[in-house]
C-alpha positions in Angstrom: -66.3 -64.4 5.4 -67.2 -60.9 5.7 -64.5 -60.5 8.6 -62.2 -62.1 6.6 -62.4 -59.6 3.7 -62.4 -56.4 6.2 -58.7 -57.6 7.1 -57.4 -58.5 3.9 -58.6 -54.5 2.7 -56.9 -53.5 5.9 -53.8 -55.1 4.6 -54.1 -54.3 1.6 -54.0 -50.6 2.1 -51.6 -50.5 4.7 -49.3 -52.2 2.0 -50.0 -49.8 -0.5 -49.7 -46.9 1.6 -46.2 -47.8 3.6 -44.2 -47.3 0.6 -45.8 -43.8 -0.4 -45.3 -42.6 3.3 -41.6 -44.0 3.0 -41.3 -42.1 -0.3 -42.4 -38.9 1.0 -40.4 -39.0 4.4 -37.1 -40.2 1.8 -37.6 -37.4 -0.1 -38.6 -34.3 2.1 -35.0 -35.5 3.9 -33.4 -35.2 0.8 -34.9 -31.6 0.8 -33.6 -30.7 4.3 -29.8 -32.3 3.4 -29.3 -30.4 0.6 -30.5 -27.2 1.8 -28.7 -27.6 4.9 -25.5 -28.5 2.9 -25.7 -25.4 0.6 -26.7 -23.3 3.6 -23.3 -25.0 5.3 -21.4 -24.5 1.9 -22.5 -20.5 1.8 -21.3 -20.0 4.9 -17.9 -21.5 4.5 -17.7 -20.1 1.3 -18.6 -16.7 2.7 -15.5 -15.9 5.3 -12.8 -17.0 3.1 -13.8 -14.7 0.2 -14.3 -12.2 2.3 -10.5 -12.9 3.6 -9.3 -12.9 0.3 -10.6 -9.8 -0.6 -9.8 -7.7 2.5 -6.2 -9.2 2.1 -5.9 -7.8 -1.9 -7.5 -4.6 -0.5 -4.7 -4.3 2.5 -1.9 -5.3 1.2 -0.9 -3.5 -2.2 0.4 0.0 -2.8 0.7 0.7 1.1 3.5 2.7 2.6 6.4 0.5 4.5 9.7 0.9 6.8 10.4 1.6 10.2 10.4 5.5 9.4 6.8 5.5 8.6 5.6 5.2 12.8 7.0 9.2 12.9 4.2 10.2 9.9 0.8 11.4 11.7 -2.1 9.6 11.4 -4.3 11.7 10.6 -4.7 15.4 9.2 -2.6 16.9 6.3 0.7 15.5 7.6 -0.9 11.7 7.3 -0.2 9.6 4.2 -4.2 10.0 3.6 -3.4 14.2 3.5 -0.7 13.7 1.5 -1.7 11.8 -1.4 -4.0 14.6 -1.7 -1.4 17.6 -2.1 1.1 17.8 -4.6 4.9 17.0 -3.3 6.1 19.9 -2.0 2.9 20.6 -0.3 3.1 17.4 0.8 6.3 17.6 2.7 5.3 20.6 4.6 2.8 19.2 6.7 5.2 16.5 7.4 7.4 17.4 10.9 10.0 14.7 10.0 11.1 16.9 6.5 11.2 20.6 7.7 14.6 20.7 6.8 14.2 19.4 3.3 11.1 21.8 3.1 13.2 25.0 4.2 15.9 23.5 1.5 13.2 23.6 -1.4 12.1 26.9 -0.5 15.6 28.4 0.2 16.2 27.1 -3.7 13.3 28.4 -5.3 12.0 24.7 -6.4 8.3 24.6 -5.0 6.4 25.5 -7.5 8.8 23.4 -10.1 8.1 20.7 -7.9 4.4 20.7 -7.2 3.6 21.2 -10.5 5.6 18.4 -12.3 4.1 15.2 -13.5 4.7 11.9 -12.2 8.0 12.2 -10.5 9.4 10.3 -7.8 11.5 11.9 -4.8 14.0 11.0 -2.5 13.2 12.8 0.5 16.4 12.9 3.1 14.7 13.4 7.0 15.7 15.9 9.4 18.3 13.7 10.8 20.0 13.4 7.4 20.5 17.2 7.3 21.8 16.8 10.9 24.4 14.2 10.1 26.2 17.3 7.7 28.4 19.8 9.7 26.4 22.5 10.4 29.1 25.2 9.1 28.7 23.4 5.6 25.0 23.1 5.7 24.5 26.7 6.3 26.7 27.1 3.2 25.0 24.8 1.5 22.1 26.3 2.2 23.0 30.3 1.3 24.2 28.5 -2.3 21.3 28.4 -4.5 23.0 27.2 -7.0 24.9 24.1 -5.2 21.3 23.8 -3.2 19.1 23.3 -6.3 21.8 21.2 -7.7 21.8 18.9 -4.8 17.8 19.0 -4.3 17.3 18.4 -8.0 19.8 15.1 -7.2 16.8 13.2 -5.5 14.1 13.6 -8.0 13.6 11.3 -10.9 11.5 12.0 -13.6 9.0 9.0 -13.8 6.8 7.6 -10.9 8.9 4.3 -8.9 7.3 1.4 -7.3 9.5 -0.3 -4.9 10.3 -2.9 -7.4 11.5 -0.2 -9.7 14.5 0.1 -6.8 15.4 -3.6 -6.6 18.5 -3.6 -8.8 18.0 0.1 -10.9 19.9 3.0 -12.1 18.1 6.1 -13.2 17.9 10.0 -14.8 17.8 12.4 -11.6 16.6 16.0 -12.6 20.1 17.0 -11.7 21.4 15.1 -15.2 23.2 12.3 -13.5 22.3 9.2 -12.2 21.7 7.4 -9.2 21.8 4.0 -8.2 19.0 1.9 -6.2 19.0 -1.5 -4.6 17.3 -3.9 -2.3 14.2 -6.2 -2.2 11.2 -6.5 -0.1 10.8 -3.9 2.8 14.3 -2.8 2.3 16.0 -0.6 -0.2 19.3 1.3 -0.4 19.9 4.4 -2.6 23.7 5.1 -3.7 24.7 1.8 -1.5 24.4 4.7 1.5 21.0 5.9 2.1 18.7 4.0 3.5 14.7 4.2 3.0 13.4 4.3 6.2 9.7 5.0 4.9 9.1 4.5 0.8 6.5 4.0 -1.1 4.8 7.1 0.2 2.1 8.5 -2.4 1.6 12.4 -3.4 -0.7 14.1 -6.1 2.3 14.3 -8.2 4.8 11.5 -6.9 5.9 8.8 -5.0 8.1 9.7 -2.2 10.9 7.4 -0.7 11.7 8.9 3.0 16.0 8.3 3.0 18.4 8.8 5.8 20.9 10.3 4.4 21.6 13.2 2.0 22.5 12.4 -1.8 25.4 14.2 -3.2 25.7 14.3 -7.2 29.4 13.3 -7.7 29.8 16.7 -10.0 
């Protein structure tokens, strides 16, 4: 009898501990999924917001157009320097606009330039100077008057993003208008000039780099 009893405790116990030992094993695996699926959701969570904010951070406000591989990438002449000089300044350090910058000096117009508010200029390259005879250049250039009439041409008074330029007409600093067009990456001013680097960014303005010279009609 004695025997007998020893076993049936035996079972007994067994019985009564299985299901704890179950329990426990149930729910320390519970444990380990779900903190192996947060720890899997983290770090697929973790790449694509860091994606999506690299992308806002890269994409908006940055200069664009073929034109743009001739600007330095570093120093004063970069589009880091410029944005920290006021327009005029700006366009010195820049090789690509010597021209323009001679222009602007030749007419008197840096200081009126640098220290204006919020303006945006149309800046013509070196090889839009180059496309004018030179025998009318020089004169052009030895006219202050018809020079600052011509330079004043490419400046608006108010600061243009390029969706400003998609179908617009504005108030040059010259007292006439001009005429803008073009989506995307790719923007004509006048229906001649083309912006081969816009959305370039001064102290003062926001530069459009064009290939041709502007002429006011008057």
């Amino acid at each position: 009898m004695t025997t007998r009893y020893r076993r049936l405790a035996v079972t007994a116990a067994a019985a009564t501990l299985l299901p704890l030992a179950l329990a426990a094993c149930s729910d320390s695996g519970s444990d380990t999924s779900a903190s192996s699926d947060e720890t899997s959701a983290s770090a697929s969570a973790s790449p694509s917001d860091n994606s999506m904010a690299g992308s806002g951070a890269t994409s908006d406000g940055r200069p664009f157009g073929p034109g743009c591989s001739a600007v330095p990438e570093d120093g004063a002449g970069s589009f880091d320097g410029m944005a920290k000089d006021p327009v005029a300044t700006a366009a010195s350090n820049n090789p690509a606009l010597s021209t323009l910058v001679t222009a602007v000096q030749k007419a008197g117009l840096v200081d009126t330039l640098n220290n204006a508010q919020d303006i945006t200029v149309f800046a013509p390259t070196n090889d839009a100077f180059a496309k004018i005879p030179k025998a009318d250049l020089d004169k052009v250039l030895n006219d202050k008057a018809q020079l600052t009439k011509i330079l004043t041409y490419h400046v608006v008074g108010q600061r243009l993003t390029p969706e400003d330029l998609e179908n617009g007409s504005f108030d040059t600093l010259e007292k006439s208008k001009l005429t803008t067009s073009g989506s995307g990456e790719s923007y004509t001013v006048n229906d001649s000039a083309k912006v081969v680097c816009g959305n370039v960014t001064t102290a003062n303005a926001n530069v459009y780099i064009i290939d041709t010279v502007l002429m006011p009609k008057s």
